[in-house]
N, C-alpha and C positions, 0 to 999 in steps of 0.2 A: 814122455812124462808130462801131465798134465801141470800148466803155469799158474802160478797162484796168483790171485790179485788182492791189495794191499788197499787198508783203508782209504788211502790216499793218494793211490793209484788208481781213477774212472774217466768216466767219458761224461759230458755233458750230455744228457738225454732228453733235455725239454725241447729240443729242434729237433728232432730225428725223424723225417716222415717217415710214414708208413712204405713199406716196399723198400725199404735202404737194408741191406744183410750188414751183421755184426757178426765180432767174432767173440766167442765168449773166453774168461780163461781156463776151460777146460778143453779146447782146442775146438768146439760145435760152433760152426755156421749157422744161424738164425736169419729169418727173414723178419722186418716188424710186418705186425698185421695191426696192430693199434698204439698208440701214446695218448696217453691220460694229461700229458704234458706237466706233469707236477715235476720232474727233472729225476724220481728216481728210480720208474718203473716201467716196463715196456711190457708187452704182448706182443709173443714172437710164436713162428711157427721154424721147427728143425728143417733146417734142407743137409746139413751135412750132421754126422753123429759118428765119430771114428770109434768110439767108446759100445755103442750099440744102436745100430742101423734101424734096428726095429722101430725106434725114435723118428726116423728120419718125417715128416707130414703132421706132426703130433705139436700139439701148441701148447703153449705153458707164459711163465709171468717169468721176469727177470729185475732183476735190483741192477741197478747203476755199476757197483764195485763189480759184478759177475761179467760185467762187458771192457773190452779190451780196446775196442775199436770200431771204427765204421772198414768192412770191407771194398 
């Protein structure tokens, strides 16, 4: 079962370089591939996707509350 993450539950993201993996809370490993450094958006590329694999090399945008962690 996928973890939910709570308004008030995030990660600081204005320091996160590039190449550090996150874990989001839908259980997807991410890698960043960019920070805009504003603290609440990343560019990530999937390395893991238990939910659908097909994902896995495919890049997308993320908000703060969607990340759980630095892996």
């Amino acid at each position: 079962m996928a973890q939910e993450s709570r308004p008030d539950d995030f990660v600081s993201l204005q320091d996160v370089p590039e190449g550090t993996k996150v874990r989001m809370a839908d259980g997807v490993i991410a890698e960043v591939t960019a920070n805009p450094r504003d603290g609440g958006w990343l560019f990530i590329r999937f390395v893991e996707y238990p939910e659908d694999p097909s994902r896995v090399g495919e890049d997308d945008m993320v908000f703060c509350t969607d990340v759980l962690g630095v892996v």
